[in-house]
C-alpha positions in Angstrom: -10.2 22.8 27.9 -11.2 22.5 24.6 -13.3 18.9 23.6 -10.9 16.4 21.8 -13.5 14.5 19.6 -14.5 17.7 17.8 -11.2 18.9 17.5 -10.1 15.8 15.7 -13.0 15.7 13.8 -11.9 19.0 12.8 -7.9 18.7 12.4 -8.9 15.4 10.0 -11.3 17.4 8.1 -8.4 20.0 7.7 -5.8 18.0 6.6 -7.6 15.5 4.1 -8.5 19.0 2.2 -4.4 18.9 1.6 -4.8 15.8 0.3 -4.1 13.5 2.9 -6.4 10.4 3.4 -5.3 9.4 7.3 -7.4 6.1 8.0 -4.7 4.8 10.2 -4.3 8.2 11.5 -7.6 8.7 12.4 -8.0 4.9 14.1 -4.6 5.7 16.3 -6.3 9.2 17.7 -9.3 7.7 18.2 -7.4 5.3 20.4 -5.3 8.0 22.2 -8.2 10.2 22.6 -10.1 7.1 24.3 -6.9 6.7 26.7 -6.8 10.4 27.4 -10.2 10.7 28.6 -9.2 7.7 30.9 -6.6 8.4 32.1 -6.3 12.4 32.4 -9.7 13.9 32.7 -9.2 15.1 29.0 -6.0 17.0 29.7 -3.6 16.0 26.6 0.1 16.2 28.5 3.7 14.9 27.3 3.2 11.8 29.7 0.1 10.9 28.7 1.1 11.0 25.0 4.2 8.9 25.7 2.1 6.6 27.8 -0.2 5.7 25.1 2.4 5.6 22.5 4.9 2.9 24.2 1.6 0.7 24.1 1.8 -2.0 23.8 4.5 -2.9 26.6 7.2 -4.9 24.7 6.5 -3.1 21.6 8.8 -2.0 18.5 10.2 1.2 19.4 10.1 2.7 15.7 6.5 1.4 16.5 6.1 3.4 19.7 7.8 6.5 17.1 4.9 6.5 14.8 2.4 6.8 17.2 4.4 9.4 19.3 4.7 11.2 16.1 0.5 10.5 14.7 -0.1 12.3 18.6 2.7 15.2 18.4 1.2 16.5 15.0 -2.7 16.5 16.8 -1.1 18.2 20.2 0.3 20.8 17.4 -3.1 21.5 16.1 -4.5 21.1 19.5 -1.7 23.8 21.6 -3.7 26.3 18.9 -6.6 26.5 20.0 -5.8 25.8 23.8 -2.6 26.9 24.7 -2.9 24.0 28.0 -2.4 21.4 25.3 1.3 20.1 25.7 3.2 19.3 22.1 5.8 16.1 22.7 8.5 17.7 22.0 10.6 16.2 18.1 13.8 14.6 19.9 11.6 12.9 22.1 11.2 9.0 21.2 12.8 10.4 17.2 11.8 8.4 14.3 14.8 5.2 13.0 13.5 4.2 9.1 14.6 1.2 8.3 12.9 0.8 5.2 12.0 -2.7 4.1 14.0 -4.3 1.4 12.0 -5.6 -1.2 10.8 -8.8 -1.3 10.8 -9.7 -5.1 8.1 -12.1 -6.4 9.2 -14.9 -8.8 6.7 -16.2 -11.2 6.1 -19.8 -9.6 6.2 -17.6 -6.4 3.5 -15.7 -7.5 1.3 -18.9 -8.6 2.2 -20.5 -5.7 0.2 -17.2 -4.1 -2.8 -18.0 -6.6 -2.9 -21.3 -5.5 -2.7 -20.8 -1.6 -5.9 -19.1 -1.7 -8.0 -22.6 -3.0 -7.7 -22.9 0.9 -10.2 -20.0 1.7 -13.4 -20.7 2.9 -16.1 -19.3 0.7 -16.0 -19.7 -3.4 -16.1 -16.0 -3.7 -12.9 -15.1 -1.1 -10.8 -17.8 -3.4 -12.4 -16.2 -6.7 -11.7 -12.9 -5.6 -8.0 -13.3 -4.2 -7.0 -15.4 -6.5 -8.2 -12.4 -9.5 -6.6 -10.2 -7.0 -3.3 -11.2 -6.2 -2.9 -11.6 -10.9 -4.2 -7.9 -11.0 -1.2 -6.5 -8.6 1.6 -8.3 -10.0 0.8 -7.3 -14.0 -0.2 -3.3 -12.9 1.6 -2.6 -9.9 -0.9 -0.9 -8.7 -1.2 -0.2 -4.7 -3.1 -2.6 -2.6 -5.8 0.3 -1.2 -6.2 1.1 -5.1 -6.8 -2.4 -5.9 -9.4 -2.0 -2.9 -11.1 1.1 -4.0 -11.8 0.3 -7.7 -15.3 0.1 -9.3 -16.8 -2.4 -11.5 -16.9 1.3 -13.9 -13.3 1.5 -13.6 -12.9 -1.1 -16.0 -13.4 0.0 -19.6 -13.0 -3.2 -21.4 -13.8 -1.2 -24.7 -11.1 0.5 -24.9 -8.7 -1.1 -22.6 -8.3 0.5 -19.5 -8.1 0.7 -16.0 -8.4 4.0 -14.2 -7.2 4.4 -10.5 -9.1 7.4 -8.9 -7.5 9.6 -6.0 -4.0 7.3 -5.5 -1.5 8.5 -3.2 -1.2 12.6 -3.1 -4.6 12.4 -4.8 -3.2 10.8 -8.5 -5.4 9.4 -10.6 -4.2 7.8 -13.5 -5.4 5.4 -16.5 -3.7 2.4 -17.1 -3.7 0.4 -20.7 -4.3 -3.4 -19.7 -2.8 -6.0 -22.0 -5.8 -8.1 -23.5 -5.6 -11.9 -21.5 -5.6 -9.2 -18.0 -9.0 -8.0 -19.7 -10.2 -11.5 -20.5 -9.7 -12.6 -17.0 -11.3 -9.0 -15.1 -14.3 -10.4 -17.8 -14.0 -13.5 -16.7 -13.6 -12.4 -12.9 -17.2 -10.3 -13.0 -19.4 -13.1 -14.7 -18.3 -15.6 -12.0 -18.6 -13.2 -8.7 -22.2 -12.0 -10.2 -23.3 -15.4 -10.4 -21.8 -15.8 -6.7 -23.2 -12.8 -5.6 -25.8 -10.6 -7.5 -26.7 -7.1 -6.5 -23.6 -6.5 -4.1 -23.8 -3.9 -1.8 -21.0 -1.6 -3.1 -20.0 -0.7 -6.6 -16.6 -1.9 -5.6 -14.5 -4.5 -7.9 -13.6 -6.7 -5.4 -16.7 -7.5 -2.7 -16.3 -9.1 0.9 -18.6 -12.1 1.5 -21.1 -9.8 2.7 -20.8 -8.0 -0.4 -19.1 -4.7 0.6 -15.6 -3.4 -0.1 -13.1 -5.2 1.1 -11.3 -3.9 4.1 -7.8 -3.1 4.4 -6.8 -5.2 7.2 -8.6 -8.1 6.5 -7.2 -8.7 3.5 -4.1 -8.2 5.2 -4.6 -10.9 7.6 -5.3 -13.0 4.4 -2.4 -12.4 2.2 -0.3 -13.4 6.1 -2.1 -16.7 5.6 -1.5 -17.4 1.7 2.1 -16.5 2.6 2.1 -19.3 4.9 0.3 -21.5 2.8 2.4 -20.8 -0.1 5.8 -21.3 1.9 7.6 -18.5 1.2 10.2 -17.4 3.8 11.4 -13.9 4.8 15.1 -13.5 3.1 16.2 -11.6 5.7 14.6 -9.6 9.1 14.4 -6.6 6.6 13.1 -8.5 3.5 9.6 -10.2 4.2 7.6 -11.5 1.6 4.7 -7.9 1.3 1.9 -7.3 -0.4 3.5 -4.2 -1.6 6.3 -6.1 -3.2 4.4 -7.2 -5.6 4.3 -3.0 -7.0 8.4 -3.8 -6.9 8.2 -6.7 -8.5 6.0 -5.1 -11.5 8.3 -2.3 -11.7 11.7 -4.3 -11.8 10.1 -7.0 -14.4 9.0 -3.8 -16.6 12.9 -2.8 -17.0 14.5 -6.2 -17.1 11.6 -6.9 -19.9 12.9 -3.8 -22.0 16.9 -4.7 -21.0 16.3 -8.4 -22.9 14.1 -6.8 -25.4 17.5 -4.4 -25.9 15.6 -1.1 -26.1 16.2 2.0 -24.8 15.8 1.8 -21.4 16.2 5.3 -20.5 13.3 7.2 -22.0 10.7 4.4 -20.6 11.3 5.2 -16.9 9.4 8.2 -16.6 6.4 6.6 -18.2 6.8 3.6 -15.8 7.5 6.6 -13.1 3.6 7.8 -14.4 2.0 4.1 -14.8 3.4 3.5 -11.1 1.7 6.8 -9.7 4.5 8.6 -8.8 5.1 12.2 -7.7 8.4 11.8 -9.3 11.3 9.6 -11.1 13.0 9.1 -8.2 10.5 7.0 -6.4 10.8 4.6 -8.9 14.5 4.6 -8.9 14.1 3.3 -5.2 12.0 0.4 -6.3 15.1 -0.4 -9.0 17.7 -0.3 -6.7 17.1 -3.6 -5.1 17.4 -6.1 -7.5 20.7 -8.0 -8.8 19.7 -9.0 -12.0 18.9 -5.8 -13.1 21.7 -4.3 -12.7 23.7 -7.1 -13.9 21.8 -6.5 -17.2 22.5 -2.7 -16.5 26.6 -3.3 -16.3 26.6 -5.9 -19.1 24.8 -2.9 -21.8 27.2 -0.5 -20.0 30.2 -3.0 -21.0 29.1 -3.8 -24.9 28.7 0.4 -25.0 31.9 0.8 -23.8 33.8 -1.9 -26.2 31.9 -0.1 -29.2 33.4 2.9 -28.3 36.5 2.1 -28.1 
């Protein structure tokens, strides 16, 4: 029986040198691996993987899915090297997607964001959301790249941002328009009065002065939500983090629709400023929003009438 810890220490070690970064991934096994060790002297078996992966009683199945799934792809790795190892077999608990419907972000609903965080409890969590929540609606960047950025990954010289290592292992530099500058300036002289010498290089610091943690600022952004009063649309449309990456994207093209310029060649450049693998991505983030493709069918129309 070969020792789990290792192994995952290994299989993680494997599979972030594809390119993978597995946080959550590497929190659920650590989880299963605990309840194996209780529950099964070690022995990784079918019923002990669906036993941990229906936790909690009550839960979402597509929940229960994903961690079935997170355990099926270690029991893989696992059946290789000890052939006792039992692999949960794919049409057991499958995967449903039901992917989200995007949540898009009106100006005053964005502000309204802005101003929920005045609530927080320490000057430099209501400076630093309240930078943060303006820095993903005008780049669309991703929430963990907001996370990871360094004070250096601001060039105000020359006008950039640069996101190191995105998803698939992208990095990417992003021209800022000159008032988003002003206000990262802005941002830095106030958090270093708040707190010098922080503990990590990062952009955006805890109270503690580290990098700010996924899931705490999670928890946050529930509470601004709340504060802010904005209301699901619909079971599938909740008012994300994330959305406010579709929101940037769907602004960007409605921007160029009114500005009547071609639309067409600009999409693989916002494709690229979005960090996508490819076009098609971003087409997903377009697909969702009425006024855009009222605009869309309205161009469509006048081409139509000029050709005939």
């Amino acid at each position: 029986m070969i020792p789990l810890r290792p192994a995952l220490k290994n299989y993680l070690t494997m599979r972030r040198a594809l390119g993978y970064k597995l946080q959550r991934t590497e929190k659920l096994l650590a989880q299963f691996i605990a309840y194996v060790e209780a529950t099964s002297a070690g022995l990784v078996t079918i019923d002990v993987a669906v036993g941990w992966a229906t936790l909690p009683i009550g839960g979402d199945e597509s929940w229960w899915a994903a961690r079935l799934s997170v355990v099926r792809s270690f029991a893989h790795y696992l059946h290789t090297l000890d052939d006792t190892a039992e692999v949960p077999p794919a049409d057991l608990m499958p995967a449903r997607t039901h992917r989200a419907v995007p949540y898009l972000y009106s100006d005053d609903e964005v502000l309204a964001l802005v101003a929920a965080a005045a609530i927080l409890d320490f000057p430099l969590r209501v400076l630093t959301y309240q930078t943060l929540i303006p820095l993903l609606a005008v780049t669309g960047i991703r929430i963990g790249e907001a996370i990871r950025l360094d004070t250096k990954d601001v060039d105000f010289e020359n006008g950039l941002l640069t996101v190191w290592l995105g998803k698939f292992g992208k990095s990417r530099e992003l021209p800022l328009h000159p008032s988003t500058l002003y206000a990262l300036g802005q941002f830095l002289r106030r958090r270093n009065r708040l707190y010098p010498g922080p503990k990590a290089p990062s952009l955006f610091i805890s109270t503690a002065g580290t990098r700010l943690r996924y899931c705490n600022v999670h928890w946050t952004w529930l509470r601004l939500v709340q504060r802010a009063g904005l209301q699901p649309r619909s079971t599938v449309c909740r008012p994300r983090i994330h959305d406010l990456r579709h929101s940037f994207a769907v602004q960007t093209v409605i921007d160029a629709y009114r500005s009547d310029v071609d639309v067409a060649p600009r999409l693989p450049l916002l494709s690229t400023y979005l960090g996508h693998v490819h076009p098609r991505h971003t087409y997903w983030y377009l697909s969702a929003a009425p006024e855009l493709l009222t605009l869309a069918g309205q161009r469509l129309e006048r081409s139509l009438e000029q050709r005939s």
